[in-house]
C-alpha beads as a LAMMPS data file, in Angstrom:
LAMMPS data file: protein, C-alpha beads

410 atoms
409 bonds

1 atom types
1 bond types

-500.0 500.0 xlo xhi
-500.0 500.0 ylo yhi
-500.0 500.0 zlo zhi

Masses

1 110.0

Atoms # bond

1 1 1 376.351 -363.838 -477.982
2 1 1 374.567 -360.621 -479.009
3 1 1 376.464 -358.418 -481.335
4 1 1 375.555 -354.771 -482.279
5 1 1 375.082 -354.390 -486.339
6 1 1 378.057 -353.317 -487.871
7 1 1 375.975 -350.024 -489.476
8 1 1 375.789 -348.835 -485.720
9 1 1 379.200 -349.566 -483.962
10 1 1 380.720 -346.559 -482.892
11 1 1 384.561 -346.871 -482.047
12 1 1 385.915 -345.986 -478.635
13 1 1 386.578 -342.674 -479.064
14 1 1 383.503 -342.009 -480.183
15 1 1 381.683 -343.367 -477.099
16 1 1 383.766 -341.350 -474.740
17 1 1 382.826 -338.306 -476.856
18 1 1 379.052 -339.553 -476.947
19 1 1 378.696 -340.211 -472.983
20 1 1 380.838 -336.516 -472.101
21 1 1 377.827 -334.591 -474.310
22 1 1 375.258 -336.580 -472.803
23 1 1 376.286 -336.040 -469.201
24 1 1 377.851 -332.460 -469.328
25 1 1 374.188 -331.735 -471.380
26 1 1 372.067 -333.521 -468.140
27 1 1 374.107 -330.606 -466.018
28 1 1 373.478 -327.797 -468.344
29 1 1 369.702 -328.696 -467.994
30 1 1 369.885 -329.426 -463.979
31 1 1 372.446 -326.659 -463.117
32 1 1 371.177 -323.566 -464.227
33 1 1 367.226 -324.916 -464.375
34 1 1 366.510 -327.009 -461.685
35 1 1 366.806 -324.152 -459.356
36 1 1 363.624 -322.075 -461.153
37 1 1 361.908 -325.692 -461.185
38 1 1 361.745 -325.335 -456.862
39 1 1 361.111 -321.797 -456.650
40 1 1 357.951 -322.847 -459.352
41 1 1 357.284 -325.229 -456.499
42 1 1 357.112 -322.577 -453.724
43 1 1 360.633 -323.320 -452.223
44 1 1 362.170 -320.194 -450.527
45 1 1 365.392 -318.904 -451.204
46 1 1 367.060 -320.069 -448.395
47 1 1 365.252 -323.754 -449.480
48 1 1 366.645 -323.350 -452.431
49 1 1 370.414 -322.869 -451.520
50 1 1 370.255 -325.800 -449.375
51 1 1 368.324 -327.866 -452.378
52 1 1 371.257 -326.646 -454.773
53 1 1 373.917 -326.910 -452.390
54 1 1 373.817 -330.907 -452.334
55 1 1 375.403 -330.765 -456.287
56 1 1 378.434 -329.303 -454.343
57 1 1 378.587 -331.546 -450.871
58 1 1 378.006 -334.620 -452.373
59 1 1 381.427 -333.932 -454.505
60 1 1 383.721 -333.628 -451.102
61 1 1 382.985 -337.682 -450.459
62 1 1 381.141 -339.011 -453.318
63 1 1 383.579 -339.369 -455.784
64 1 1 386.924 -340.436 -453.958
65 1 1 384.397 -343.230 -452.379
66 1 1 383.410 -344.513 -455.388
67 1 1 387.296 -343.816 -456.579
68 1 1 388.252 -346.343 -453.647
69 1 1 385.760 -349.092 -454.691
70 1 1 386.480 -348.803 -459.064
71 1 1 390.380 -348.936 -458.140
72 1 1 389.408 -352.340 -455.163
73 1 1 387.992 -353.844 -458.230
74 1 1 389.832 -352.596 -460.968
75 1 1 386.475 -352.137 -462.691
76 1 1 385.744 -348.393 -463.375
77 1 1 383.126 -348.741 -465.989
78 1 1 381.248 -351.759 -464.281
79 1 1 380.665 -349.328 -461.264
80 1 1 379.657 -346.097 -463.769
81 1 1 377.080 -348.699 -464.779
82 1 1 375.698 -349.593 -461.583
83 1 1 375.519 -345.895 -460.315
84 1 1 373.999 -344.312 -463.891
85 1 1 371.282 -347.048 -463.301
86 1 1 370.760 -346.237 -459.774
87 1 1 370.631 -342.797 -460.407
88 1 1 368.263 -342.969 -463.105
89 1 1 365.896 -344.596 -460.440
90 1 1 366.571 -342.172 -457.736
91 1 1 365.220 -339.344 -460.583
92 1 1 362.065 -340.840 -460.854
93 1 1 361.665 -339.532 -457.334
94 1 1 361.079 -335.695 -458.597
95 1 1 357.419 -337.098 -460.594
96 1 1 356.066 -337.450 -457.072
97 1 1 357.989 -335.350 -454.537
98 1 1 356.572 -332.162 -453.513
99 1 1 357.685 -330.656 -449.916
100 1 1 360.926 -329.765 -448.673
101 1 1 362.901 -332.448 -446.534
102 1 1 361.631 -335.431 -449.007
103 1 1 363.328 -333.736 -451.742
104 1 1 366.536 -332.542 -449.715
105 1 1 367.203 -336.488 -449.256
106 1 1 366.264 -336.768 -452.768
107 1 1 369.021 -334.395 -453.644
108 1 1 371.540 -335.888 -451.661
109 1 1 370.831 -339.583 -452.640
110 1 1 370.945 -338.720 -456.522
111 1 1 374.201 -337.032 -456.637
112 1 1 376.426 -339.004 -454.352
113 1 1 375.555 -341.568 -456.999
114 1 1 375.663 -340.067 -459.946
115 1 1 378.722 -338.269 -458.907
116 1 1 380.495 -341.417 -459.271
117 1 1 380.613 -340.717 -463.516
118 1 1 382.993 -337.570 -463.638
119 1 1 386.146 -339.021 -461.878
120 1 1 385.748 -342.738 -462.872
121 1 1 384.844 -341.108 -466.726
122 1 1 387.682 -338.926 -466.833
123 1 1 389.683 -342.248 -465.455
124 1 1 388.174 -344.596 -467.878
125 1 1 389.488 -341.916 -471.119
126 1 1 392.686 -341.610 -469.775
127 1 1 393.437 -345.056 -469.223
128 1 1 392.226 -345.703 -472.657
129 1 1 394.350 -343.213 -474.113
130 1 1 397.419 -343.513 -472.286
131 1 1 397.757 -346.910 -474.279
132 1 1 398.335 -345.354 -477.700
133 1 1 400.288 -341.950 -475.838
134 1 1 397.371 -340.094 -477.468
135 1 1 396.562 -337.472 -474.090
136 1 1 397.703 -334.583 -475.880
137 1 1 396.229 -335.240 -479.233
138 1 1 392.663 -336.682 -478.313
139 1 1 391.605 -335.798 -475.080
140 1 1 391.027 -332.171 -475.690
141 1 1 389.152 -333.495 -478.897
142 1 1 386.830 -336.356 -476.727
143 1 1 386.345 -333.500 -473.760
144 1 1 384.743 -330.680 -476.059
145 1 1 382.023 -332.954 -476.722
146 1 1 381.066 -332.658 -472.958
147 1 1 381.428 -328.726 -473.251
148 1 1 379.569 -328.664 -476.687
149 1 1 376.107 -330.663 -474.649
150 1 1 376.552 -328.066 -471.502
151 1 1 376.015 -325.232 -474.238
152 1 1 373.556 -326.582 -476.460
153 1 1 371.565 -328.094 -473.445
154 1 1 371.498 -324.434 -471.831
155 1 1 370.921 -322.558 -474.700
156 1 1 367.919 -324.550 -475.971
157 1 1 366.845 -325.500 -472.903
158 1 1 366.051 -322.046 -471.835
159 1 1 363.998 -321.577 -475.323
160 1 1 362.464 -325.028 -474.345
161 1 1 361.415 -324.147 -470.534
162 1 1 360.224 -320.444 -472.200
163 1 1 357.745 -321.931 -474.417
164 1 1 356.849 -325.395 -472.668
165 1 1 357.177 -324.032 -469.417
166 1 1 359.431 -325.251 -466.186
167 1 1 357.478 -328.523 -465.016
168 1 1 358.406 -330.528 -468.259
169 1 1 362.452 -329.948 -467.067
170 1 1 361.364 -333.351 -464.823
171 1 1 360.766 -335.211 -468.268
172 1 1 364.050 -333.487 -470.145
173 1 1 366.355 -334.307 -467.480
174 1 1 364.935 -337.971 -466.994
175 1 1 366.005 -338.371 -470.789
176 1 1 369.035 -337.001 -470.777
177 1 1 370.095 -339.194 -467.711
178 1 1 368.837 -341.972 -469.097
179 1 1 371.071 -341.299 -472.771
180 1 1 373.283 -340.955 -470.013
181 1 1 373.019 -344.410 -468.425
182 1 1 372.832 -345.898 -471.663
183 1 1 376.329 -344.483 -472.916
184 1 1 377.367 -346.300 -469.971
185 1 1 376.632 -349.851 -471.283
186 1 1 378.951 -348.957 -474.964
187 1 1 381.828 -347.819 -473.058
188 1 1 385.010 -349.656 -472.899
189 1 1 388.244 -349.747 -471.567
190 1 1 391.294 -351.534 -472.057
191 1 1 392.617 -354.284 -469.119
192 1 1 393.616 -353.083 -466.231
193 1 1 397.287 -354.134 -466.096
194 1 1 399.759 -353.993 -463.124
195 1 1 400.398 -354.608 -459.492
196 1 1 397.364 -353.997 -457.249
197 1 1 397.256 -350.873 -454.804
198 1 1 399.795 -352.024 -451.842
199 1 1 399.464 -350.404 -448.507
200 1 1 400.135 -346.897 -447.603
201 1 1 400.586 -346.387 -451.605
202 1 1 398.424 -343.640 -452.330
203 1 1 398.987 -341.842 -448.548
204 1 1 402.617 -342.005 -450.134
205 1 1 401.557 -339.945 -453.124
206 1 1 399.045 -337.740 -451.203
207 1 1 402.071 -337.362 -449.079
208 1 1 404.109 -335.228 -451.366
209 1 1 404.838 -331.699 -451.005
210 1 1 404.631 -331.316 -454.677
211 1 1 401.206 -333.435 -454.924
212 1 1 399.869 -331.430 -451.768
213 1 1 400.653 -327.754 -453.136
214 1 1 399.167 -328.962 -456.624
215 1 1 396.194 -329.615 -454.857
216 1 1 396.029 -326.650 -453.018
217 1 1 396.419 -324.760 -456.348
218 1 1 393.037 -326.912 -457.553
219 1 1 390.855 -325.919 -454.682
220 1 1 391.823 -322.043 -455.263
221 1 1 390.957 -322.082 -459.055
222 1 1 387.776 -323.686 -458.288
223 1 1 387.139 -321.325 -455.379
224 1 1 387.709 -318.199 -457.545
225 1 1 385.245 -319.551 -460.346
226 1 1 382.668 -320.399 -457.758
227 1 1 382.071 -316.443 -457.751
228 1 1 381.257 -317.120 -461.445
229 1 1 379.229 -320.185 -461.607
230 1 1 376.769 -318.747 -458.758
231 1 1 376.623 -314.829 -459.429
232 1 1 377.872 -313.780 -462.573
233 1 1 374.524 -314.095 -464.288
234 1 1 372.775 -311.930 -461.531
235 1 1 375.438 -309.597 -461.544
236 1 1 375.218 -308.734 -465.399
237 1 1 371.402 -308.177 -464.389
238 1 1 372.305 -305.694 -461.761
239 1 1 375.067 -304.314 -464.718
240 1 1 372.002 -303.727 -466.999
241 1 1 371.823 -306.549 -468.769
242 1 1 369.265 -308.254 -470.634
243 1 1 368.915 -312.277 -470.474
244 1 1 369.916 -312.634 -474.152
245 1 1 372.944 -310.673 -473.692
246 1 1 373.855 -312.871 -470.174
247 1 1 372.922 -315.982 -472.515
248 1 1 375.425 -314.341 -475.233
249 1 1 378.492 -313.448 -472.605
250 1 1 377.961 -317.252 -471.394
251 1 1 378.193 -318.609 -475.273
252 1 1 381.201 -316.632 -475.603
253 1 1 382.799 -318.351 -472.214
254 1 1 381.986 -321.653 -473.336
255 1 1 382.720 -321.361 -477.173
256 1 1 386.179 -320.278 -476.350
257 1 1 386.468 -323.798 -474.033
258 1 1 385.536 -325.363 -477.307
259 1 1 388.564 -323.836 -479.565
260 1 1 390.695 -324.598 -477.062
261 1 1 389.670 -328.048 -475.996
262 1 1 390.153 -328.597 -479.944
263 1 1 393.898 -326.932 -480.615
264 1 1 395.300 -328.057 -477.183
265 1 1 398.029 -330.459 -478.225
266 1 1 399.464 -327.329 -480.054
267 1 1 399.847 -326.089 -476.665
268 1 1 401.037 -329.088 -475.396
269 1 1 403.979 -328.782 -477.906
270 1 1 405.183 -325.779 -476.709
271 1 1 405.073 -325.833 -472.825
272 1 1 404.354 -328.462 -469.857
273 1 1 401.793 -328.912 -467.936
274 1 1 402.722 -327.098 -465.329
275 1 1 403.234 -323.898 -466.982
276 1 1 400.260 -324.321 -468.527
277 1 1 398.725 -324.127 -465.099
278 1 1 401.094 -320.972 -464.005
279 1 1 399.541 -319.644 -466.843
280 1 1 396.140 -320.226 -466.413
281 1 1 396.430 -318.470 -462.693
282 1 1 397.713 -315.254 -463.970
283 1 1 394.873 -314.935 -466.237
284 1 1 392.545 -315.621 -463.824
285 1 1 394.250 -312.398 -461.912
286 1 1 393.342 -310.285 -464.845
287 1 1 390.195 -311.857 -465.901
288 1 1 388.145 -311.387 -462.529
289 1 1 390.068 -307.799 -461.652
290 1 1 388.285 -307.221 -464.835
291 1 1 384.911 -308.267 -464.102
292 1 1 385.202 -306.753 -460.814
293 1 1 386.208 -303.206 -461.371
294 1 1 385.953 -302.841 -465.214
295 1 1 382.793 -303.812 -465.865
296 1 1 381.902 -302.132 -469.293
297 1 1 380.728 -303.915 -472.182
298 1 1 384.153 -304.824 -473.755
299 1 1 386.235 -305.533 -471.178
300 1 1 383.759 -308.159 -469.680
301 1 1 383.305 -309.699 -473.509
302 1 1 387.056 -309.877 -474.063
303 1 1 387.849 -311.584 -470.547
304 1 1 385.184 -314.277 -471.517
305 1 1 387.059 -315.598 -473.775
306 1 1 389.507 -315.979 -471.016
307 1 1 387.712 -318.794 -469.921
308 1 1 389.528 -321.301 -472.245
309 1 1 393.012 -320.777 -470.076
310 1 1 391.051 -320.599 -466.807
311 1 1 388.908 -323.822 -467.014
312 1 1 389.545 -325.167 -470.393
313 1 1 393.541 -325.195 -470.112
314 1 1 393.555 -325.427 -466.339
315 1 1 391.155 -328.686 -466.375
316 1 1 393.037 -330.372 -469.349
317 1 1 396.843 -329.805 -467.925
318 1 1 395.617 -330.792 -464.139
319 1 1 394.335 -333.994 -465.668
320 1 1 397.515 -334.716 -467.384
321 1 1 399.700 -333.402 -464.355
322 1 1 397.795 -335.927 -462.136
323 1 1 399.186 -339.060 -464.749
324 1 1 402.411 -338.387 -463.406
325 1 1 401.688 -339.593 -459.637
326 1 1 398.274 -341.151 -460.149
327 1 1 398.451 -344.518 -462.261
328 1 1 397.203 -348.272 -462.232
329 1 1 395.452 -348.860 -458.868
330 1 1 395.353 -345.091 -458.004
331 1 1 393.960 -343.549 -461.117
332 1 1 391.018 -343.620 -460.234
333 1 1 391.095 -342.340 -456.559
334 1 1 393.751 -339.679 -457.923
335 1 1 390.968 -338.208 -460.782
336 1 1 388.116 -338.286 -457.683
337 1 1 390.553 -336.953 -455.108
338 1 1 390.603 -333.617 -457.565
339 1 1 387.046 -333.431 -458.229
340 1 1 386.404 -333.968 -454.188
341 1 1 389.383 -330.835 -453.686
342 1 1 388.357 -328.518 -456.206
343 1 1 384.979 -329.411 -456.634
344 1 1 383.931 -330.017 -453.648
345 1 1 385.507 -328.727 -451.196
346 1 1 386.642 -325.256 -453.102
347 1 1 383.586 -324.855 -454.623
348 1 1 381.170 -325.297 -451.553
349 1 1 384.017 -322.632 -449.648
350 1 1 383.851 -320.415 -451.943
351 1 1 380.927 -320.391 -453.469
352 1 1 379.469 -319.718 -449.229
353 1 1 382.439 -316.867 -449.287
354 1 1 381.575 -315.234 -451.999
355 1 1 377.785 -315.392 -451.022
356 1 1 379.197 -313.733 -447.935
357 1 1 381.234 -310.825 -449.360
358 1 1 378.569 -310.502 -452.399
359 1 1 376.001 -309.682 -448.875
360 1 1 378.722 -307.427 -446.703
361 1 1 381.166 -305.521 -448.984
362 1 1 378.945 -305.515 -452.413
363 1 1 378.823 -307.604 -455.747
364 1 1 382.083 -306.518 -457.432
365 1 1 384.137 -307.570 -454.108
366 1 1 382.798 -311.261 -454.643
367 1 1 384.860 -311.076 -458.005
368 1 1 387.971 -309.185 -456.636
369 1 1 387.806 -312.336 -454.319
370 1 1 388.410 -314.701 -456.896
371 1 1 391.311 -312.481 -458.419
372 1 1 392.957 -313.142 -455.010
373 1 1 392.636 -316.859 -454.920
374 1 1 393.610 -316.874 -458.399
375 1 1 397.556 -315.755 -456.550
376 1 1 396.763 -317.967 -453.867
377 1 1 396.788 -320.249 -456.918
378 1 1 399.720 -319.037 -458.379
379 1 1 401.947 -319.411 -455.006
380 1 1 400.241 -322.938 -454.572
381 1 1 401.458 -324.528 -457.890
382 1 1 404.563 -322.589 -458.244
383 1 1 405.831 -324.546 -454.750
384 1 1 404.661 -327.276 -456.462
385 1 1 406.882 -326.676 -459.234
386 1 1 409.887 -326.306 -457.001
387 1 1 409.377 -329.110 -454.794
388 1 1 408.905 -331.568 -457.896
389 1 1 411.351 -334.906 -457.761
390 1 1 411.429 -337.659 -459.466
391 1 1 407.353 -339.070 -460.668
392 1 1 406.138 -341.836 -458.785
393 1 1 404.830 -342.573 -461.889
394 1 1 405.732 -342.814 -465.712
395 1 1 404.392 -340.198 -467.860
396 1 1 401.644 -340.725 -470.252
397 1 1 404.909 -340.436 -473.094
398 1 1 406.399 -343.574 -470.924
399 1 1 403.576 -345.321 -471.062
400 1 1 402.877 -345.828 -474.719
401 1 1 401.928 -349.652 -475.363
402 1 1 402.018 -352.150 -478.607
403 1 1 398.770 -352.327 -478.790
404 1 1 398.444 -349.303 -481.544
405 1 1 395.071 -348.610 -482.227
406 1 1 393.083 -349.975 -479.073
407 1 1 390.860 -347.207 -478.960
408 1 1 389.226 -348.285 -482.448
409 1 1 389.523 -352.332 -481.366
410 1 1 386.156 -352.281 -479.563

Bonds

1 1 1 2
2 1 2 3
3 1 3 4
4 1 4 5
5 1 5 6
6 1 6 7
7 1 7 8
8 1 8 9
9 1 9 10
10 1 10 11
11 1 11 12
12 1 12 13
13 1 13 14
14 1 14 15
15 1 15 16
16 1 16 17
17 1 17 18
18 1 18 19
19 1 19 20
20 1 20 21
21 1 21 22
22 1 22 23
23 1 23 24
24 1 24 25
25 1 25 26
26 1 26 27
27 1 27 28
28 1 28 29
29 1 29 30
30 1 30 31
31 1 31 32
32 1 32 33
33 1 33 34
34 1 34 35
35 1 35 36
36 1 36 37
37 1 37 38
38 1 38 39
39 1 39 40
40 1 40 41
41 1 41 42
42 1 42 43
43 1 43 44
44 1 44 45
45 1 45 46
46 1 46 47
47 1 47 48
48 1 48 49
49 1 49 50
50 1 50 51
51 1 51 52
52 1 52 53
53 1 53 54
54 1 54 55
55 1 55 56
56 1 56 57
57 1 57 58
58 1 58 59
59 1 59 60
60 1 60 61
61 1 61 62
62 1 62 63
63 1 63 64
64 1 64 65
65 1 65 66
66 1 66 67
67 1 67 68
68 1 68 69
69 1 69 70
70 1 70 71
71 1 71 72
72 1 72 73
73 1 73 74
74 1 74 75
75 1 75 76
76 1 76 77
77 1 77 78
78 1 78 79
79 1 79 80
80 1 80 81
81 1 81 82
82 1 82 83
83 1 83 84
84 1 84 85
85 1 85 86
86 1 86 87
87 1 87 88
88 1 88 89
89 1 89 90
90 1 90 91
91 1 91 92
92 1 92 93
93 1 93 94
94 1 94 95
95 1 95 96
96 1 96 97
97 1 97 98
98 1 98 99
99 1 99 100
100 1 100 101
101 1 101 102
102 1 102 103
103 1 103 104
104 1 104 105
105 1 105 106
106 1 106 107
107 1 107 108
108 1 108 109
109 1 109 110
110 1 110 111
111 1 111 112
112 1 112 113
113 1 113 114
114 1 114 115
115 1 115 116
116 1 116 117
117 1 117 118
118 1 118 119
119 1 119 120
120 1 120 121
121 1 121 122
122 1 122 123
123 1 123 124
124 1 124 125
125 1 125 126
126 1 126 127
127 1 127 128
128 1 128 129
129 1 129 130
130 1 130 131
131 1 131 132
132 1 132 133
133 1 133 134
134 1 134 135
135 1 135 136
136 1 136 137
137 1 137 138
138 1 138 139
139 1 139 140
140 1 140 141
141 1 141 142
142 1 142 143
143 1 143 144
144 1 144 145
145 1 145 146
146 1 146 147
147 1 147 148
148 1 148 149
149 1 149 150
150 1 150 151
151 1 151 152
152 1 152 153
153 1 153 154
154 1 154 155
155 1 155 156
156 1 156 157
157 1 157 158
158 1 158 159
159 1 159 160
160 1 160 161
161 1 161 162
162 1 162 163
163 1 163 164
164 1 164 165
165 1 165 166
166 1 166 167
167 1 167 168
168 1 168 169
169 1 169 170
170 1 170 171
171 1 171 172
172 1 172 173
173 1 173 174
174 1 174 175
175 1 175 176
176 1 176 177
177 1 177 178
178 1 178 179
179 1 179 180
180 1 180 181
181 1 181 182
182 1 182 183
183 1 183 184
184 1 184 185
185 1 185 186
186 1 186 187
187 1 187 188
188 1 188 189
189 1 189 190
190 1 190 191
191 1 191 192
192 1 192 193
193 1 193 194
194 1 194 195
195 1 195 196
196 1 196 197
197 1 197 198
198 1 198 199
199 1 199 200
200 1 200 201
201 1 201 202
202 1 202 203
203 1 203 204
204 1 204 205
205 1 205 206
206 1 206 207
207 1 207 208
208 1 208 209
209 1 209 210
210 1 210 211
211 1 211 212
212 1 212 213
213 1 213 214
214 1 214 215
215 1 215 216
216 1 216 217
217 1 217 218
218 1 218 219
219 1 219 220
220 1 220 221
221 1 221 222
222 1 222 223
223 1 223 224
224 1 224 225
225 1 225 226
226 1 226 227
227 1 227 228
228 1 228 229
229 1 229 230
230 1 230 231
231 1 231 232
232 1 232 233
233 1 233 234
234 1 234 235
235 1 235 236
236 1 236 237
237 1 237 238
238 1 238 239
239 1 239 240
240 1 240 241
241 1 241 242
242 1 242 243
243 1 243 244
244 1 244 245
245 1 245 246
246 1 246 247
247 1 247 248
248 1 248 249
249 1 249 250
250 1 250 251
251 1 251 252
252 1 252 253
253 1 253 254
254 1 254 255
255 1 255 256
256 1 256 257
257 1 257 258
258 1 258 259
259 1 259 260
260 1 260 261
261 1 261 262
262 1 262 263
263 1 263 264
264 1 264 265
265 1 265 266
266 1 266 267
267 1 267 268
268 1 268 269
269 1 269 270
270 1 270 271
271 1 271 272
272 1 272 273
273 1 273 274
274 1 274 275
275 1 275 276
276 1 276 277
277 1 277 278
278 1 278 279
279 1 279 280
280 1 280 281
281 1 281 282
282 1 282 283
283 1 283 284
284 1 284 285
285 1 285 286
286 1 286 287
287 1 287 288
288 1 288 289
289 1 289 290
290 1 290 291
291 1 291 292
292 1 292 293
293 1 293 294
294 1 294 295
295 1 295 296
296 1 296 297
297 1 297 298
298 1 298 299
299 1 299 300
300 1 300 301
301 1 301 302
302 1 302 303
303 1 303 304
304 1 304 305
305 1 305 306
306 1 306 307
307 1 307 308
308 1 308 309
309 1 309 310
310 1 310 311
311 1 311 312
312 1 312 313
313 1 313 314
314 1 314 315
315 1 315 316
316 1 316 317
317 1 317 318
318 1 318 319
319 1 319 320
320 1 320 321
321 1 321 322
322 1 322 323
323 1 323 324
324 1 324 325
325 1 325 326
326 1 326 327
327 1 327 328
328 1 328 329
329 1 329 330
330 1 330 331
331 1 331 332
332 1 332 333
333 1 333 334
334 1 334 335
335 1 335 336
336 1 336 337
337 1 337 338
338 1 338 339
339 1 339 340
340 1 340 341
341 1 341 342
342 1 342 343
343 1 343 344
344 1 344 345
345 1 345 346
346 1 346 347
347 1 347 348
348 1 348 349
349 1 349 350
350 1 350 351
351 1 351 352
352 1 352 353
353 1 353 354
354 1 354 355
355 1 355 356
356 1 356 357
357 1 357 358
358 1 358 359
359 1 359 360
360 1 360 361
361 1 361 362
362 1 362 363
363 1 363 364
364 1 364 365
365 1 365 366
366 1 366 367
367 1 367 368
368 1 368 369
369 1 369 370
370 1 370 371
371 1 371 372
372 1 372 373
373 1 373 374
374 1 374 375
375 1 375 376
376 1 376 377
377 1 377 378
378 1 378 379
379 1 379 380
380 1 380 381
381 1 381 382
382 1 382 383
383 1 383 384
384 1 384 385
385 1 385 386
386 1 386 387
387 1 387 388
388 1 388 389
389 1 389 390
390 1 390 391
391 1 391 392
392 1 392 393
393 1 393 394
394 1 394 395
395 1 395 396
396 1 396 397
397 1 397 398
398 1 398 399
399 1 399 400
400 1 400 401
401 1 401 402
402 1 402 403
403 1 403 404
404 1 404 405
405 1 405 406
406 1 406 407
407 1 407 408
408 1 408 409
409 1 409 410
């Protein structure tokens, strides 16, 4: 049997951390770029929305479908490695297409698979780590990696597409996608262990008023930041400002991720995750009142770094909220069931709602949006709060197992 070299095995850690820069890099390249790569075509506007608005759609089914199948065969990483693969093959497809409705299928094809590698990634980690009771201490640690490759693959890939020019982005994202595909092949997991998923099990959990209103509070947070990830660029542009500056304001959002990603189990010392999440909400009040009505130079700086509490420490504490209903045979569906809610379904809503009031009442409105979903938010996951009973689950503390030291086994 083949074995890698000693000189280049990389423990398991390490390979989580590896395939979260790859992938979160292969979205900082086709997020922000791949949208000036159709208008270089000749796509209009309204082309271009639809083109972009597959990264969003294929979320609301995509992942809990592939969710369903990983948790059926208790194989999360087998199926990342079919779908990375398939993927890769589906990008070939942008050497050689050219007009519009080729392309849309295109679009939709390559990210209802590759949208298979967030939930059943985030899945994969937490599995692994819940086996030393290492959530708090690592996770943050392994998921900056993935926030350090959206930056860097942003930052230089604007200096890259600036000097090379936007047809070679077909090349760069083939090659991060395929780093991506092979990171695929070096992860591991530990056994799945446990009974399999009876019947009516996770309609049980989904059932919950607590699990429900937690959900709810997901899709408003990700509503309220769809404002954000669409126009916040273009609306520093119609504030003045210069694409270095928009590039610096982003830095700042995503450096401050970083930090936190890095100190969270200090956090996680001092309050649950549930507070964490209260917490996160009333930022987001203040934050995007700020950027909506305040919108001098400090202000806007200052609530950037805001962004660690409104993604950073909302992401990490829904993730280890989830652990306490979603184990077993329903992690997997549980971690794609949030990325359909939020992801999906509130960003698509929102980011079409805010297009709507950015059109009708003016920019700032689309921003003073998102400061009210942010207390739709707030409502959402304090019911939560009150409605909690006993975990179907065990929490990742319960769940520590002998085997000390798995991650660093394989």
């Amino acid at each position: 049997m083949f074995r890698i070299p000693l000189m280049f095995r990389i423990n398991s850690q390490s390979r989580f951390a590896l395939f979260f820069f790859f992938y979160y890099g292969y979205l900082g390249i086709v997020s922000p770029y791949l949208s000036l790569y159709f208008d270089a075509i000749g796509f209009t506007a309204i082309q271009i929305s639809l083109l972009m608005s597959m990264l969003q759609i294929t979320r609301i089914m995509g992942p809990f479908a592939w969710g369903w199948l990983a948790d059926f065969r208790q194989d999360r990483i087998g199926i990342m490695r079919v779908t990375a693969v398939i993927s890769l093959i589906l990008f070939t497809g942008i050497f050689y297409l050219q007009s519009f409705w080729p392309i849309l299928l295109w679009m939709f094809l390559l990210n209802t698979f590759s949208s298979s590698l967030t939930p059943l990634g985030e899945a994969a980690t937490l599995h692994a780590l819940q086996k030393e009771n290492a959530f708090e201490s690592r996770y943050g640690k392994l998921r900056l990696w993935g926030s350090i490759g959206f930056m860097f693959a942003v930052f230089a890939g604007g200096y890259w597409f600036e000097s090379q020019g936007i047809w070679s982005l077909t090349w760069v994202g083939w090659i991060l996608l395929a780093c991506v595909t092979l990171c695929t092949w070096i992860l591991w997991e530990p056994p799945m262990t446990g009974q399999p998923l009876s019947s009516g099990q996770m309609r049980h959990i989904i059932k919950r008023p607590e699990v429900l209103w937690f959900f709810s509070s997901t899709f408003w947070m990700i509503f309220a930041h769809a404002s954000l990830y669409v126009f916040y660029s273009l609306y520093l542009v119609k504030l003045g400002y210069g694409k270095e500056m928009i590039g610096f304001f982003w830095l700042i959002g995503v450096g401050a991720e970083v930090i936190y990603f890095y100190f969270q189990k200090r956090v996680y010392l001092k309050m649950s995750a549930r507070r964490i999440i209260e917490i996160s909400f009333l930022i987001g009040i203040v934050r995007f009142v700020v950027i909506a009505y305040v919108p001098a130079f400090w202000p806007l700086l200052i609530v950037q770094i805001f962004h660690a509490a409104t993604f950073a420490a909302h992401h990490s504490a829904s993730i280890q909220l989830m652990l306490t209903w979603f184990q077993g045979p329903t992690q997997a569906r549980g971690q794609a069931l949030y990325t359909t809610v939020a992801y999906g379904l509130g960003g698509s809503i929102g980011g079409v709602v805010a297009g709507w009031v950015w059109d009708s009442f003016g920019p700032a409105h689309a921003f003073g949006l998102s400061a009210v979903a942010c207390i739709f938010g707030y409502f959402s996951i304090r019911q939560s709060s009150r409605m909690a009973t006993t975990p179907l689950a065990t929490t990742p503390a319960a769940t520590t197992s002998s085997a000390s030291g798995v991650l660093d086994k394989k």
